[in-house]
Structures are given as structure tokens and as C-alpha cells.
N, C-alpha and C positions, 0 to 999 in steps of 0.2 A: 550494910549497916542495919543490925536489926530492930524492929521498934522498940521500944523502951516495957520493959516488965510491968508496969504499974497500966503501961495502953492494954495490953490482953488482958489485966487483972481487973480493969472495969468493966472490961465488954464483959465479962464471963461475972462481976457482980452486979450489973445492969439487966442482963438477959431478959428477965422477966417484963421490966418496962422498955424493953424496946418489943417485944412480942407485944406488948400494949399499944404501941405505936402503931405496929404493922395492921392490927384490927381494927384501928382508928380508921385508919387508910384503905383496907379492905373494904368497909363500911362503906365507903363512898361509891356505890356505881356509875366510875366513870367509862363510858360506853361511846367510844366515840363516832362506833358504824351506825349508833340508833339515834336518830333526832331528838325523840324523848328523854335521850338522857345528856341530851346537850349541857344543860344548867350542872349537871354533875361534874360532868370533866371541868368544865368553870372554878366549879365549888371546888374540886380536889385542887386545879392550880392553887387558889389563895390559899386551901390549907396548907400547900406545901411550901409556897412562898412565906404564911408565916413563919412556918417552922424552921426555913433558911435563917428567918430574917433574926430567928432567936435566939441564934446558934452563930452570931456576928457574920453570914454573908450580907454583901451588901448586894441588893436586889432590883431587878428590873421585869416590870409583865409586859410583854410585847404584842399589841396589835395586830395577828394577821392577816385580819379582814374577812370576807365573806367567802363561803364557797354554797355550789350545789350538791345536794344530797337528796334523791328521790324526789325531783321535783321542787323540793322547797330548799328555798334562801337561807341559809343558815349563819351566824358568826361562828367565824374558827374561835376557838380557845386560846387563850396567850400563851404563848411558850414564856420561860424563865429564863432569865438570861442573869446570872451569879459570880460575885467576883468575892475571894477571902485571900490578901495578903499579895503584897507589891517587891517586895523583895529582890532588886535586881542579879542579885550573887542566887539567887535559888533559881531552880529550876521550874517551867510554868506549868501544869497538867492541865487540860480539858476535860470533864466530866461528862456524859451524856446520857441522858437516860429518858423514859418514858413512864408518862402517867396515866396513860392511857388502858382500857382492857378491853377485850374481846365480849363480845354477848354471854349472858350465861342464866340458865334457868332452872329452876328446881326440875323443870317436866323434862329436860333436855336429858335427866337422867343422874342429877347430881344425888350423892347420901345426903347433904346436909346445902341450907340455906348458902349459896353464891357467895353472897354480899357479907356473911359475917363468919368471921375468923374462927375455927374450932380447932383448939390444940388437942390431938389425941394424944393423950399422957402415956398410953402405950407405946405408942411405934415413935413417937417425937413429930410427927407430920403437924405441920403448919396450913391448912384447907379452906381455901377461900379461891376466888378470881382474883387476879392479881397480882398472887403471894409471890410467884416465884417470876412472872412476866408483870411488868418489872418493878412492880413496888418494892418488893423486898430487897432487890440488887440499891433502888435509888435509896430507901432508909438505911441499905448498910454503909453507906458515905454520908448521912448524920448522924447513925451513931460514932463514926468518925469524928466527926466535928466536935458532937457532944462530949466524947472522952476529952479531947484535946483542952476545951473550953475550961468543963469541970477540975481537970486537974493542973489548969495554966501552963498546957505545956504548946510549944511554939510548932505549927505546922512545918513541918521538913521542908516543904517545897509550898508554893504559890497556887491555888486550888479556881478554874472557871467553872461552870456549871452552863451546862444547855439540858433546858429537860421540858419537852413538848407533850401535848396532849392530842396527836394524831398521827401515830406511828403506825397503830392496826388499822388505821384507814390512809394509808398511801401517804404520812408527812405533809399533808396541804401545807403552802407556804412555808416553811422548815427551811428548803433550799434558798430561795432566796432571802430570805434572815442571812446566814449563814456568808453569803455569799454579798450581802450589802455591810454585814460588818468587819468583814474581811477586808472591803473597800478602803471602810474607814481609816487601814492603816494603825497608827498609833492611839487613835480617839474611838476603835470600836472598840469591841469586849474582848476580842480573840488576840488583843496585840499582846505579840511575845511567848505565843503558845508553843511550847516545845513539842508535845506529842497530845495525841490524845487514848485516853481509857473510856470503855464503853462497857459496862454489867450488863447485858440483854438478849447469853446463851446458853449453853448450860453442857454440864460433866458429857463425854458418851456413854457411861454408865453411872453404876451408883457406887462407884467403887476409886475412881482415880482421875483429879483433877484434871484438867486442861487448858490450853491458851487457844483461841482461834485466830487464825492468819488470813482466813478466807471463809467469802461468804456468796452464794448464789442470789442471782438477781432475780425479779420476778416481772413478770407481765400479767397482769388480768384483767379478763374478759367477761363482757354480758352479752348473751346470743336473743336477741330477744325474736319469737315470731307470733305474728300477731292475722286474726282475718273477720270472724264474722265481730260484726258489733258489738255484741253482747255474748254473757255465756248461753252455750246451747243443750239443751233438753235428747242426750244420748241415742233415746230412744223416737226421736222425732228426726233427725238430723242425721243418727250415727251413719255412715258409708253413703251419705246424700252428699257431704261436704269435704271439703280438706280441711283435714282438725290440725291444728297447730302445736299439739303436743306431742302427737305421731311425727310431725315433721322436728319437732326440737330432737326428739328421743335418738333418731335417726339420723342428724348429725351429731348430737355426741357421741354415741356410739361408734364415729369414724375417726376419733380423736387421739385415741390411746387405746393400746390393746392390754389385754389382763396382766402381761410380764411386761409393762411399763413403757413399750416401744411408744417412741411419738410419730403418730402417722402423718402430720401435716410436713410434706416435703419437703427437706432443705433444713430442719432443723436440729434433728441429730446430726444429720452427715456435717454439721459446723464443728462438730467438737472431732479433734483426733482421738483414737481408741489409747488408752497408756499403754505403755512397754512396760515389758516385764520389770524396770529397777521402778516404774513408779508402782504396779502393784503391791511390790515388797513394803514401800511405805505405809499401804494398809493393812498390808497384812501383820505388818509390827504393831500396828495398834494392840490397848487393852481394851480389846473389844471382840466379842462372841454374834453368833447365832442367836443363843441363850435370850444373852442383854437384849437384842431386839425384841424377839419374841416375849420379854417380861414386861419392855416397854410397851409393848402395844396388847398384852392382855393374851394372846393366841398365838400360836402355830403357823404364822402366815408368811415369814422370810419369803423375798422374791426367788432367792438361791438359798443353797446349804454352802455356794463359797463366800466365805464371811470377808476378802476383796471388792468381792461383786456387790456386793449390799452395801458398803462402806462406798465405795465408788458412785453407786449409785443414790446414795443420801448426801453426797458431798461435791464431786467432780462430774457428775453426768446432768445433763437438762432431767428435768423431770415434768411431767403435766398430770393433773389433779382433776378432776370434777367434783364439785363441790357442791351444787342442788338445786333446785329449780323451784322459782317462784311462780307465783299465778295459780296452782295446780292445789287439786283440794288436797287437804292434809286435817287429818284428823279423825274420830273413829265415826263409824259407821258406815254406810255404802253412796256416798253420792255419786250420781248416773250425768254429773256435768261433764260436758264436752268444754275445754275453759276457753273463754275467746282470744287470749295474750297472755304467753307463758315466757320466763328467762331461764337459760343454762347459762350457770357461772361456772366457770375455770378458770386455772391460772396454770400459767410454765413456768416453771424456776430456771433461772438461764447462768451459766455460766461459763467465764472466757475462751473464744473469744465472744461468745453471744451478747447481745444487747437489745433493749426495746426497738432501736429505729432497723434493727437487721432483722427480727422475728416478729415484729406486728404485721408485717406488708404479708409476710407469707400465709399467716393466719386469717386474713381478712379473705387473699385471695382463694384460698383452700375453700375456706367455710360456703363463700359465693358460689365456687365450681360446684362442691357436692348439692346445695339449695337445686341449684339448675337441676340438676341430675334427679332431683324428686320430682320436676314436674308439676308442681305443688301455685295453686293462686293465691297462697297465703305471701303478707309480707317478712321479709328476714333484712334484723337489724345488727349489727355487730360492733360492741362500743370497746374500749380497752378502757377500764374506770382505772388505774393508774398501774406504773412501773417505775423497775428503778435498776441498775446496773448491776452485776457482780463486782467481787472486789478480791484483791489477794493484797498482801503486805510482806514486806521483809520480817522476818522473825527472828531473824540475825541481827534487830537493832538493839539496841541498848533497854528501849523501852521491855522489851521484849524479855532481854536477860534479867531487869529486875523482876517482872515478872515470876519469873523462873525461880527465882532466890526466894521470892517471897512467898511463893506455892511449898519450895521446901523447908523453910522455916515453921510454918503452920502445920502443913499435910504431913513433912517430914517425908512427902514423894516426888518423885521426879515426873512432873505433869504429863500428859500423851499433849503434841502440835498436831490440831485438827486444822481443815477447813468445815464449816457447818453448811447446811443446807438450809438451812433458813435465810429471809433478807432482812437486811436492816440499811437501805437505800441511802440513809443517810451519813453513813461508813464514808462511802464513795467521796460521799457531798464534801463530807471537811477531810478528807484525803488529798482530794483536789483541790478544793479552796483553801487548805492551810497550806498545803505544800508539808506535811510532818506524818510523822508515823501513827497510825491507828493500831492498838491493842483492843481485843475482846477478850476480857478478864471473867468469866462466867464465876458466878453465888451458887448457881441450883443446879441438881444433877439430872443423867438422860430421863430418870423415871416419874417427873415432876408432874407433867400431864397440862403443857401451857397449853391454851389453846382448848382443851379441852374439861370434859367432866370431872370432879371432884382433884384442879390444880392445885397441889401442896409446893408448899419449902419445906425439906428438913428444919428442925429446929438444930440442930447441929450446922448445916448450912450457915443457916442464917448469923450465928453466932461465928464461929470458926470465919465464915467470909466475912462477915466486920470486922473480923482482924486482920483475914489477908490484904483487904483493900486498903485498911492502914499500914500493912508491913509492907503492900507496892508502895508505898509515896517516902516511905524510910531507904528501900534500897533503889529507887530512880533519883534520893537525892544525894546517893550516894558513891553513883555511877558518872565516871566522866563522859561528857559526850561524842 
């Protein structure tokens, strides 16, 4: 069943204020890895909660309580928890999304200010932090709302919402929410939830939609080693002492080699190599050499076979190094020897790997090599959070509307990915609902989450407000 002509002909007469929206929201830096912008993610919950609450969800902010963060005590941020329309002959959908973003700064290398939205009227790019993780997927289920409301037309199906503000920092609390309201039965928010739909991945190119079925899990690590007291003066100390940045450098450097092997033992040998019928899977992708290579700016594909690269962004572990604190940064020549430096990493794991099968190995590794320097400095190794891989049937229902409503919009028949990225909390209400999870991505591979100058098409943004309205017309149109 397809949406009704009058739902796309508002999105498409709205457009402009809903792009008003998005910079509203962009505006906000909610940064949930930096203490300092704690009051932000705060601040963004109630905006968003107003805006629920405008748009007739009925709403709840939820308490998670305290965590630590670098030392200091901090309050978690409320997640939402959203209910619109009771309807026992309809069908229930879960929403979930995040309000949370990643760090981002003008010196990190951006063209333009982070925190505020710049429509380039040229290319139609949407450029901000955010835009496409995941602000923009969570406004395109109120400009949902919004059409509906304005034009008094009746939601197809029964609509929950879950939308937290620490997803870029490991979900603190999120799982048990999830899993106390679950308890609840009949009297939490999740009773009657037929499936759930999650906006928070995006196209493999910028050319032809997708559904995700599967998602790799992650584990991450702080290696911290630490010795003299204080920092030391190069030239008074240099090769007098054991420096502790010479020892960081040298275990990470044991971690992973340049084509991606992961050297801590036992952890690739978890995954079976595919056979030849699952390679063909990738290899039928719409998806290039090319496409990577545009994605990331350069000439750097692992391979030139576009299975291998695909495999290896989606079905293979992966491990990452990601940068070291303590260690001067910045221009000029400082001659400090630092006294306590951290390497952070992370592995992306997928089935059958998991955190409690690939932590012990990494702990034990890192210890052996330490030994192996020799070194009287001390070595600490913390794993600051993880979360599981995931896969789904895609052959459910959920799934097929999906499909329908990719070709209704796209007018193409979408590519079925697994992604490489985690969203832990997949798993969380997979298992806690007992029902099928969909990832429905807004934004395409060349978006740049996570990194410098993150855009949404403005075609995205538009066109997916209409898809994520056309899913909720043909799942309630589908028998279960």
C-alpha cells in the first residue's frame, strides 16, 4: 500500500523548513565523548523532546544515572522514550535513533563551522556534525509526524520511539532501559512491539539504496603506559630512562599490519574464510573500487578485488588505531619526553566473535609483548566499552516492506548489505524484544559521519522523509 499523494506532496512543499529544523538541531553540540559538552546533549534531549511532544507523541525523559568519563562523575543524558497511537488491529513499529555526535572542530580540518548547517545551493549538500549521524535520519520520522498531524491524516501503524544521547560513547545505560522495560510486560513502553526500524547507516555508494541485515560489533581499548613522575626534559633524560611513548609506539605497532591482518592471536582464526557462493554475494553488489576510493578522498583500496574490500568492510574483524593522548600535539618543536601516554584502538568483531571471547585475548597479547620490551615503565589496559555483532532475517516481512517502499521512492530495487559499523544496541532490542530489527539508512556511503565536513544530501533528506513514511504504509499493509 502506497502512501497517500498528498504525504510526498508536503514533504516536497515543506522542504525548506524542515532543512530549518535540521540547523536548529545541528546548532546544538551535543558531544557526548567531551564532558564539556555534557549540558548540550541535555539541551538537545528537551529540544527533541519538545518537538515530540508538538507533534502529539506522548513522552517520557528517562533517568540513567551517573557514569565515569576521564576521571570525572558525570550525569548520563535521558534517553526518550515516545509513544503515538494504540491501535490494537495496527501493527506496532519501534523507532530508534540517536542524538548524540561525535567531536568536531573547525582546526580538525573542517571548510566551514561544525555546529552550524551550510546548505551549498550548488551540489545540494547539507554540512554540519550531525547532519547525516543521526540527526537527520531522527527529523526524518518528524517530518513524518509533522505531514501526518498537518494534514489529519491517521498513522498506518502505532509508532514507539527510543532515541538516546550516548551511542558515540558505548550506550551507557541504554541496555538496561531497554531490558527493564521489556520486563515491564504489558505496562512498559515496548508492549506490543512488532519489529523494529533503526535510521543510523547509510547507501554503499551514492548511487543505490540499501537495507542493512547485519552489523559488526566492536570492542575498544585504552593502552595506557605510564613511569617518570612528571614530564621529562629530552635532552637531560633522553636514553637515561625508559620513555613510555617509545614503549606505547611499539606495542601498537604489534597490533595490525598495513593490509589489515590482526596480529593478536586467535582472532581472526575465529572467523571462517567464505566460499566461493558467498563471495558472489559481494561481488553482486553496486559497489566499485571507484566508490571506496571517492569515499575516502584517495587511491588507498586494501585490494583492487572489490569482494576483498567489501568482505573486509562488512564480514571480516577489523582493528583500527585511532591516536594517542598525553603526547604533545601542536606546532613547534617540544623536546618533552611525556610521563603517561594512551593508544586507543578498537576491533570490530563479527559472528561468531564477541567482547567476552576477544577481550581476554587482547589483554593477554598486549601483557606478553610489554614483557618482551623489558621496559620499568607501568602498562595499563582498559577496554572503555563493547558491544556484539548482529545479523537478521531479511526475508521477514519487515524487511519486504522495506523493499517496496525503497522502490516506490527510489523507483530501485535496493543492494542487502551487512555494514561495518556498530550500533550495539541492534543486538539489545533484538534480543530483548524477541522481533525483527531493520536498518533503513537516510544518507549515502559519501556522507563523511564521523568525520570532517559530514553532510546529508538535501535530496536524501527529503526523498528519505518520504521513504520512512512509505515503510510504515507498506508494513501496515503486509500480513504478518
Amino acid at each position: 500500500m502506497p502512501a497517500p499523494a498528498k504525504f510526498t506532496e508536503f514533504v516536497d512543499a515543506n522542504a525548506d523548513k524542515f532543512i530549518q529544523r535540521l540547523a536548529d538541531a545541528v546548532a546544538i553540540p551535543s558531544v557526548s565523548g567531551e564532558p564539556n559538552h555534557r549540558q548540550d546533549v541535555v539541551k538537545m534531549a528537551q529540544w527533541l523532546d519538545g518537538q515530540l511532544k508538538s507533534l502529539g507523541v506522548t513522552t517520557k525523559l528517562v533517568d540513567l544515572g551517573k557514569h565515569v568519563m576521564d576521571g570525572e562523575e558525570l550525569q548520563l543524558p535521558p534517553a526518550i522514550l515516545g509513544r503515538i497511537g494504540d491501535d490494537p488491529k495496527k501493527k506496532t513499529i519501534l523507532i530508534y535513533g540517536h542524538f548524540d555526535v561525535q567531536p568536531a572542530y573547525k582546526s580538525d580540518g573542517w571548510d566551514t563551522e561544525p555546529f552550524k548547517l551550510v546548505v551549498d545551493q550548488k551540489t545540494g549538500r547539507l554540512i554540519g556534525r550531525g547532519s547525516t549521524d543521526d540527526k537527520g535520519p531522527i527529523l526524518g520520522w518528524l517530518n513524518v509526524l509533522e505531514a501526518h498531524k498537518a494534514l489529519g491524516l491517521e498513522l498506518p501503524v502505532n509508532l514507539r520511539f527510543c532515541f538516546e544521547g550516548m551511542e558515540e560513547s558505548g550506550s551507557e545505560g541504554l541496555d538496561d532501559l531497554i531490558r527493564s522495560e521489556t520486563q515491564k510486560g504489558k505496562e512498559g513502553w515496548f508492549a506490543g512491539v512488532d519489529c523494529v526500524c533503526i535510521s543510523d547507516n547509510y547507501w554503499l555508494n551514492d548511487r543505490t539504496p540499501c537495507l542493512t541485515y547485519g552489523l559488526r560489533g566492536l570492542t575498544y581499548f585504552k593502552v595506557t603506559v605510564s613511569g617518570p613522575a612528571r614530564d621529562l626534559h629530552s635532552g637531560m633524560f633522553g636514553r637515561a630512562v625508559h620513555e613510555p611513548m617509545t614503549d606505547l609506539i611499539a606495542l601498537m605497532s604489534k597490533l595490525v599490519t598495513p593490509d589489515g591482518k590482526i596480529l593478536v592471536p586467535g582472532v581472526d582464526e575465529m572467523v571462517a574464510p567464505a566460499d566461493e557462493e558467498e563471495k558472489k554475494l559481494y561481488s553482486s553488489l553496486d559497489y566499485s573500487i571507484a566508490d571506496v576510493e571517492d569515499a575516502v578522498g584517495g587511491k588507498i583500496a586494501i585490494s583492487e578485488d572489490k569482494a576483498t574490500v567489501l568482505m573486509g568492510r562488512m564480514r571480516n574483524p577489523s582493528l583500527s588505531l585511532h591516536g594517542i593522548e598525553g603526547a604533545f600535539y601542536g606546532a613547534g618543536a617540544k623536546t618533552v619526553i611525556p610521563a603517561k601516554v594512551s593508544g586507543k584502538f578498537s576491533i570490530r568483531l563479527v559472528p561468531p566473535q564477541t567482547p567476552e571471547k576477544v577481550n581476554p585475548l587482547v589483554h593477554k597479547y598486549l601483557e606478553s609483548e610489554f614483557a618482551k620490551l623489558n621496559s620499568k615503565n607501568k602498562l595499563e589496559v582498559e577496554c572503555l566499552h563493547d558491544g556484539k555483532p548482529w545479523v537478521a532475517d531479511f526475508k521477514h516481512w519487515n524487511y519486504e516492506a522495506a523493499i517496496k517502499a525503497t522502490q516506490a521512492v527510489y523507483k530501485k530495487q535496493p543492494d542487502l548489505t551487512r555494514e561495518g559499523g556498530s550500533i550495539p544496541v541492534t543486538l539489545t532490542f533484538a534480543e530483548s524484544l524477541g522481533v525483527n530489527v531493520l536498518l533503513l539508512p537516510m544518507g549515502r556511503g559519501d556522507d563523511g559521519a564521523h568525520s570532517t565536513n559530514e553532510k546529508l544530501d538535501r535530496s536524501n533528506f527529503i526523498e528519505g522523509s518520504k521513504l520512512l513514511g512509505t515503510y510504515l504504509y507498506e508494513a501496515a499493509a503486509i500480513a504478518k
